[in-house]
LUMRO-408579 format. One record per residue (C-alpha): x, y, z. Coordinates in nm, 2 decimals, always signed. Example, Ala and Ser with C-alpha at 12.3 -4.5 7.8 and 13.67 -1.06 7.14 Angstrom:
<nodes>
NODE,+1.23,-0.45,+0.78
NODE,+1.37,-0.11,+0.71
</nodes>
This chain:
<nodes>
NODE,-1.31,-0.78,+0.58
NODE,-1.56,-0.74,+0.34
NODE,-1.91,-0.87,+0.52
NODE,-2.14,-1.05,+0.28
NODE,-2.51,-1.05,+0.31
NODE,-2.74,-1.40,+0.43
NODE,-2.66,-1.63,+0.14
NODE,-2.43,-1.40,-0.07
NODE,-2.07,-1.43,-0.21
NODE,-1.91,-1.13,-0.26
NODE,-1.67,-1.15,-0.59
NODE,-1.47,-0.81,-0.57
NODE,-1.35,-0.69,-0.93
NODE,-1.21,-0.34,-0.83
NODE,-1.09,-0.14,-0.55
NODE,-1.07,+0.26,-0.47
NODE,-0.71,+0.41,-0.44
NODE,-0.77,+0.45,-0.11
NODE,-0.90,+0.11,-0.01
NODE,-1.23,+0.29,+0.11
NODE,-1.52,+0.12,-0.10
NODE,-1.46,-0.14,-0.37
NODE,-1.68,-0.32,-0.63
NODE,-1.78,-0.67,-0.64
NODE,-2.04,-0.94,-0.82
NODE,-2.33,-1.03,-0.57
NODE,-2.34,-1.38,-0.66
NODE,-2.67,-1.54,-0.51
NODE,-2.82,-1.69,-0.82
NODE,-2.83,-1.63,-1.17
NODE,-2.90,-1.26,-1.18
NODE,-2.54,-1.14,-1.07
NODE,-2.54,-0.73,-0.95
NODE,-2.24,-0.52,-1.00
NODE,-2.22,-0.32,-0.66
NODE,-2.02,-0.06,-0.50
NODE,-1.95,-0.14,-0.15
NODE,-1.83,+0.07,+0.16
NODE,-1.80,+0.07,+0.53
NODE,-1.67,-0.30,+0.47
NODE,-1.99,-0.37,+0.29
NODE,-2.24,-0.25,+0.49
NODE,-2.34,+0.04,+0.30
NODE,-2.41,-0.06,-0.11
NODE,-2.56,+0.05,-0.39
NODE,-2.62,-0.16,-0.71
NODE,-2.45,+0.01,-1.04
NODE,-2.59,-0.28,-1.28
NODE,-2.71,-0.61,-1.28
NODE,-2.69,-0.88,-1.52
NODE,-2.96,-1.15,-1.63
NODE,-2.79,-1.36,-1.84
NODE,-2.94,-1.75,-1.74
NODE,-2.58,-1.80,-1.60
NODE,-2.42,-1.75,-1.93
NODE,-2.13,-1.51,-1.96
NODE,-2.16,-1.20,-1.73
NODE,-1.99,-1.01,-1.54
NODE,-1.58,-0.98,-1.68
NODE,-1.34,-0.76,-1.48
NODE,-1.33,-0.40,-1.37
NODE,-1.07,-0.10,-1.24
NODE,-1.20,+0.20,-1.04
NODE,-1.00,+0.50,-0.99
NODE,-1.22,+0.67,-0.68
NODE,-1.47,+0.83,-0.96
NODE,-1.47,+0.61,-1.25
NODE,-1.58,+0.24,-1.31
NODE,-1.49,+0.06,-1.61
NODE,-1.63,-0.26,-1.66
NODE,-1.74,-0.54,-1.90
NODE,-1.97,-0.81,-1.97
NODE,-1.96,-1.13,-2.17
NODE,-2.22,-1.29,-2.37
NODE,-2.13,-1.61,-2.27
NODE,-1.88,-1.81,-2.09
NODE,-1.66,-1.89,-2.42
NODE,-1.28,-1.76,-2.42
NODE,-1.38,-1.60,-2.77
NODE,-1.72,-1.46,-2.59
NODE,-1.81,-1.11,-2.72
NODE,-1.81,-0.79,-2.49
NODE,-1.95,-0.47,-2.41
NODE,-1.78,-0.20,-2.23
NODE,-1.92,+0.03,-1.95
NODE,-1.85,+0.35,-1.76
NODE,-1.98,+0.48,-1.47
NODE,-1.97,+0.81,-1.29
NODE,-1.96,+0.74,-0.91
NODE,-2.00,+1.11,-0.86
NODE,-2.32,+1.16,-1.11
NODE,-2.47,+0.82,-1.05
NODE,-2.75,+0.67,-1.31
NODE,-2.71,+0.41,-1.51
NODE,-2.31,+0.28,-1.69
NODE,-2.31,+0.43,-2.03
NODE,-2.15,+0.18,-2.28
NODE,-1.80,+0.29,-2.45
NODE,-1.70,+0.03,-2.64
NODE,-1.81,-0.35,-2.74
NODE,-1.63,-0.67,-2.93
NODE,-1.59,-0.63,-3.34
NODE,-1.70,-0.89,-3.56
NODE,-1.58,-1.06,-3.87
NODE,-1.78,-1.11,-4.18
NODE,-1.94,-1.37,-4.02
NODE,-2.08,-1.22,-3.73
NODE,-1.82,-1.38,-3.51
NODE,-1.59,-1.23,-3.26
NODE,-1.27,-1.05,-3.40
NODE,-1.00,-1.26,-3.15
NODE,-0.81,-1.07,-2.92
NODE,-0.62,-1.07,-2.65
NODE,-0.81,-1.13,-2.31
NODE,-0.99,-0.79,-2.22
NODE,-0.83,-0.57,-1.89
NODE,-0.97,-0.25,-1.85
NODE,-0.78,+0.02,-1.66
NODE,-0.89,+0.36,-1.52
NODE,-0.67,+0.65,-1.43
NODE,-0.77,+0.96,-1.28
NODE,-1.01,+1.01,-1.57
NODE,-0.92,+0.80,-1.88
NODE,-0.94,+0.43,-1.98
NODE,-0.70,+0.20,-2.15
NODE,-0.81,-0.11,-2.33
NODE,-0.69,-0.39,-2.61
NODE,-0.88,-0.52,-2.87
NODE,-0.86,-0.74,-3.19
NODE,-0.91,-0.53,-3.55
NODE,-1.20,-0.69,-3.78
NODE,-1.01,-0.65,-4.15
NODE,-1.37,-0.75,-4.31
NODE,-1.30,-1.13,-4.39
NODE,-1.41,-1.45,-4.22
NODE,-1.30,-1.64,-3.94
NODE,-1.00,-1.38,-3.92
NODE,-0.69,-1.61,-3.74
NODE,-0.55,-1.46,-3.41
NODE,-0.20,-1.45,-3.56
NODE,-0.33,-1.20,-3.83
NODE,-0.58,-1.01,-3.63
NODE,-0.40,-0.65,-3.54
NODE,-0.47,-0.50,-3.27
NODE,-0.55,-0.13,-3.10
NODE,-0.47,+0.04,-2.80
NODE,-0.75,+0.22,-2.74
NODE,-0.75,+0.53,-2.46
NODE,-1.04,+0.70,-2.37
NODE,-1.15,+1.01,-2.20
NODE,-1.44,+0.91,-1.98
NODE,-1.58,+1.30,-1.90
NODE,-1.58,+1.37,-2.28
NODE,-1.66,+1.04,-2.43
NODE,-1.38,+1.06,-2.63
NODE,-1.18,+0.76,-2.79
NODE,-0.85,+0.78,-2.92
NODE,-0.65,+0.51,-3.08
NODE,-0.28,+0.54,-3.01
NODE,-0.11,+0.25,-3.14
NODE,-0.18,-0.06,-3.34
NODE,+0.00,-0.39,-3.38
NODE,+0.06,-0.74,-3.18
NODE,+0.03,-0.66,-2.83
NODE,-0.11,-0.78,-2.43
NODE,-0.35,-0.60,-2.26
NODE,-0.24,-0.22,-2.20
NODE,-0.26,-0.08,-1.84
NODE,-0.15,+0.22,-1.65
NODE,+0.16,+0.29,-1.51
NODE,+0.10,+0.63,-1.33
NODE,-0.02,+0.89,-1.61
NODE,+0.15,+0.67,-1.87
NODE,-0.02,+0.41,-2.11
NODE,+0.17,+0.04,-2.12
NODE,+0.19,-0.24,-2.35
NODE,+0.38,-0.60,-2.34
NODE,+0.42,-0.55,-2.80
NODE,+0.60,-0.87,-3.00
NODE,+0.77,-0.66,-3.28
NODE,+0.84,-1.00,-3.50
NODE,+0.72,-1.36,-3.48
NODE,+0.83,-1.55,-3.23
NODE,+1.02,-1.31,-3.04
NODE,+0.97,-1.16,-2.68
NODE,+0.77,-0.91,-2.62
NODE,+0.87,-0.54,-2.51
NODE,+0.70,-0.26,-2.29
NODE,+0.61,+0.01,-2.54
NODE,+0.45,+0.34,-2.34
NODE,+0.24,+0.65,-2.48
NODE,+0.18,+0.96,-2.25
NODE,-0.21,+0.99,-2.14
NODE,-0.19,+1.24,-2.40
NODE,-0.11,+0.91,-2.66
NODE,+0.23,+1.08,-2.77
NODE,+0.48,+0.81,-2.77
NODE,+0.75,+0.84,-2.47
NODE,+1.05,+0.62,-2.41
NODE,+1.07,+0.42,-2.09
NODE,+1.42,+0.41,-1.86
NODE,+1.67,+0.16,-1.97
NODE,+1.59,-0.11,-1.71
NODE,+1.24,-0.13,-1.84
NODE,+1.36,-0.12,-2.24
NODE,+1.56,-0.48,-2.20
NODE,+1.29,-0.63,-1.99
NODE,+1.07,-0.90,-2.13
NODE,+0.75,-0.71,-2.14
NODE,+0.55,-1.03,-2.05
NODE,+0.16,-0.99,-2.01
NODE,+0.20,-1.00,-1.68
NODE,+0.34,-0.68,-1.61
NODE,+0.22,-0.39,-1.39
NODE,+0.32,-0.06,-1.24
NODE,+0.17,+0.24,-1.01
NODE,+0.41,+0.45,-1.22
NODE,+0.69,+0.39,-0.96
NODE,+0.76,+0.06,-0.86
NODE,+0.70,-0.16,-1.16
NODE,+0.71,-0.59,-1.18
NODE,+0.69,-0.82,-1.50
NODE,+0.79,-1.19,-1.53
NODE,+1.06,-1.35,-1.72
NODE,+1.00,-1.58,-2.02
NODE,+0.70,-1.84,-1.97
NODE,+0.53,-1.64,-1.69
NODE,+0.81,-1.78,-1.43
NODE,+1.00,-1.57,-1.25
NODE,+0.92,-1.24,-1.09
NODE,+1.12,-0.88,-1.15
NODE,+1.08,-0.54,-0.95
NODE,+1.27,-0.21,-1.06
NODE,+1.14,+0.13,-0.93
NODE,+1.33,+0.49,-1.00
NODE,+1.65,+0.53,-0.85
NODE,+1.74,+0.17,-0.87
NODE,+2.04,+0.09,-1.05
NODE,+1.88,-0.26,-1.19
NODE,+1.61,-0.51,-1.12
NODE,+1.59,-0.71,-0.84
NODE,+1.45,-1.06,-0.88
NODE,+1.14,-1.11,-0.61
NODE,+1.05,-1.49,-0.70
NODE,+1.15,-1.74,-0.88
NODE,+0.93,-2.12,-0.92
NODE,+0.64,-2.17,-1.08
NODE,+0.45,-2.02,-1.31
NODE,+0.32,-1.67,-1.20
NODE,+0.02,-1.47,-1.32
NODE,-0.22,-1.18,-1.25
NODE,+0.08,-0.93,-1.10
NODE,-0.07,-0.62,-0.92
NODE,+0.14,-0.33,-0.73
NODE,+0.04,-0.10,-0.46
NODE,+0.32,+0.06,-0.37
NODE,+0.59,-0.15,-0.16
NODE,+0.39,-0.44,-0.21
NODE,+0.36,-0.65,-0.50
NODE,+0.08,-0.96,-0.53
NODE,+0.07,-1.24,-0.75
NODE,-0.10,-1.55,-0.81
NODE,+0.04,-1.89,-0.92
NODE,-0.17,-2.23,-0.92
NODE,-0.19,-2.29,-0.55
NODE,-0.22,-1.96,-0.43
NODE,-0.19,-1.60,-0.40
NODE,+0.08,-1.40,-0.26
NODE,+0.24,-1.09,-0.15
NODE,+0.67,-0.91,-0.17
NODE,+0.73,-0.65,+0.06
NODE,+1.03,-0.43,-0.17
NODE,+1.16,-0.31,+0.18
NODE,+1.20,-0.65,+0.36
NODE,+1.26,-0.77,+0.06
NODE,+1.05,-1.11,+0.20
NODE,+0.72,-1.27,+0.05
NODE,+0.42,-1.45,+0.24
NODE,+0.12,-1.62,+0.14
NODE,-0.23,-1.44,+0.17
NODE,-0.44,-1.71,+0.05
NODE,-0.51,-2.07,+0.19
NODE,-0.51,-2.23,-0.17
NODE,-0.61,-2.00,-0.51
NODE,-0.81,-1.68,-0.49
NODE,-0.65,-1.37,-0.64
NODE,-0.65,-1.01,-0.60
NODE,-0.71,-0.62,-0.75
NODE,-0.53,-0.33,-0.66
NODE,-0.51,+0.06,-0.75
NODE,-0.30,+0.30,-0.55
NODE,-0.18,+0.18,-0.22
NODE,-0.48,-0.05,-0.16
NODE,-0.55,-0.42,-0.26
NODE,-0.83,-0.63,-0.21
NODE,-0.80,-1.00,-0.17
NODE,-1.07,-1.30,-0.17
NODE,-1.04,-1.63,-0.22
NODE,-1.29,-1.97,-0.16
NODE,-1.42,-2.03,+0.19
NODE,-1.51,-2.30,+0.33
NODE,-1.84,-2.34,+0.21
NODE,-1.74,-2.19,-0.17
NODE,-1.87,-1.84,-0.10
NODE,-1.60,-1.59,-0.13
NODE,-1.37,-1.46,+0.14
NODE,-1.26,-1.09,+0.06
NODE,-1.00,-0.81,+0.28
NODE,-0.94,-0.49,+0.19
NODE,-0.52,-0.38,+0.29
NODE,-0.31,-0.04,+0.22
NODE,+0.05,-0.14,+0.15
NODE,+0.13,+0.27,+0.35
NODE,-0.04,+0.11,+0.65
NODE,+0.18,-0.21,+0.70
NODE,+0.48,-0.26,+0.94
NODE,+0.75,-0.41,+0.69
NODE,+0.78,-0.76,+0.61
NODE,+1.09,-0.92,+0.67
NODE,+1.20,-1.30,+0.66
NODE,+1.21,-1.45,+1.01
NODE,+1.56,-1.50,+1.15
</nodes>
């Protein structure tokens, strides 16, 4: 368990591979730090802290055991603009900014789709909307980049543009849910982390690359059309396996045998070997993973957050009762 200080709530945005520190908005009052925890939260130190009169602030965040990525919003908007920060775990000092929102000939934000930044041993991966220099630019028209970034260089490299979700790691390869055509699914389309395009094994090719689709580069998860219905397929498996099926299912994380989900009443986890699920949450709350470990919160009884830190290597597997 994550243990909170007198008075705080503990938000956690991103967890080490390892499950030994994590990072997570101290939410007191309007000023909102961005901290790295450790030794369940007894040991901190605050990366950045944001003043923003409880507009916007803090967005989300991946950490691959050296390397935050984070971002803030200027307000609380769902077309809000952005920055993008890195930070260096191992150097310390102050995030260095690597990337913000663009903006159409009025000043506005460029739409795009809703920004997920993802770390890998070294590099970033992010989506964003493409300002073609005219007004109130409509999302259907607004293209898009896949951006990936080397974070010990500060070098930025645009592999692919067109109409796609947020990109994320899948092992050492860069992923994308693309629509090819109006009104048709969308695909997973990969790049190495060297941004050369690589084809993907057949059982990922016919999937529909929904937005919510994730991978630790072996075991992989997406959902079928309208968000409902959850998939698995890792190497070796002849084809996918269907995990849930029900109601509307969003924010899908693997680590490992287990995969987590949310849906609108609460959050839950598949063991692959049992082939069972459970729920980890009383009602909502949501989780982050990278590597083998997850961190879970969700809304206590007196509103602050309640957070645990798991590795999927150090459970027993879960199996349905007989």
């Amino acid at each position: 368990m994550l243990q909170a200080e007198q008075g705080e709530s503990l938000n956690p945005l991103a967890v080490a591979p390892d499950g030994s520190s994590v990072m997570a908005a101290s939410q007191r009052d309007d000023r909102v730090p961005l901290v790295w925890l450790r030794d369940q939260g007894r040991k901190r130190t605050t990366i950045y802290t944001d003043d923003n009169d409880g507009k916007g602030g803090l967005g989300l965040a991946d950490f691959d055991g050296r390397w935050l990525v984070f971002n803030t919003l200027d307000s609380n908007d769902v077309a809000s603009k952005w920055k993008l920060f890195a930070w260096d775990s191992q150097a310390g000092g102050a995030p260095k900014s690597i990337a913000k929102t663009q903006a159409d000939a009025n000043g506005n934000a460029v739409p795009g789709p809703f920004l997920i930044p993802w770390v890998s041993n070294g590099k970033a991966t992010w989506v964003q909307g493409v300002s073609d220099g005219t007004k109130n630019q409509k999302l259907t028209d607004v293209q898009r980049q896949v951006h990936l970034y080397d974070l010990a260089s500060a070098t930025d490299e645009i592999v692919h543009t067109g109409h796609m979700a947020p990109s994320f790691f899948a092992g050492d390869t860069v992923v994308w849910p693309e629509a090819f055509a109006i009104d048709t699914p969308t695909k997973l389309t990969a790049v190495t982390a060297q941004g050369t395009p690589v084809s993907l094994p057949a059982a990922l090719a016919a999937a529909d690359g929904s937005p919510a689709s994730a991978s630790d580069g072996t075991t992989w998860a997406w959902t079928g059309v309208g968000n409902k219905n959850l998939y698995a397929w890792r190497a070796g498996w002849p084809t996918p396996v269907m995990v849930h099926e029900g109601a509307p299912i969003d924010w899908v994380h693997v680590a490992g045998d287990v995969i987590t989900w949310t849906d609108s009443t609460a959050t839950w986890a598949a063991d692959l070997r049992g082939r069972a699920y459970t729920q980890m949450t009383p009602q909502y709350g949501g989780t982050s993973s990278h590597g083998t470990a997850v961190v879970v919160s969700y809304p206590g009884p007196d509103r602050r957050s309640v957070s645990y830190v798991f590795t999927s290597a150090g459970l027993a597997p879960l199996a349905c009762p007989q």
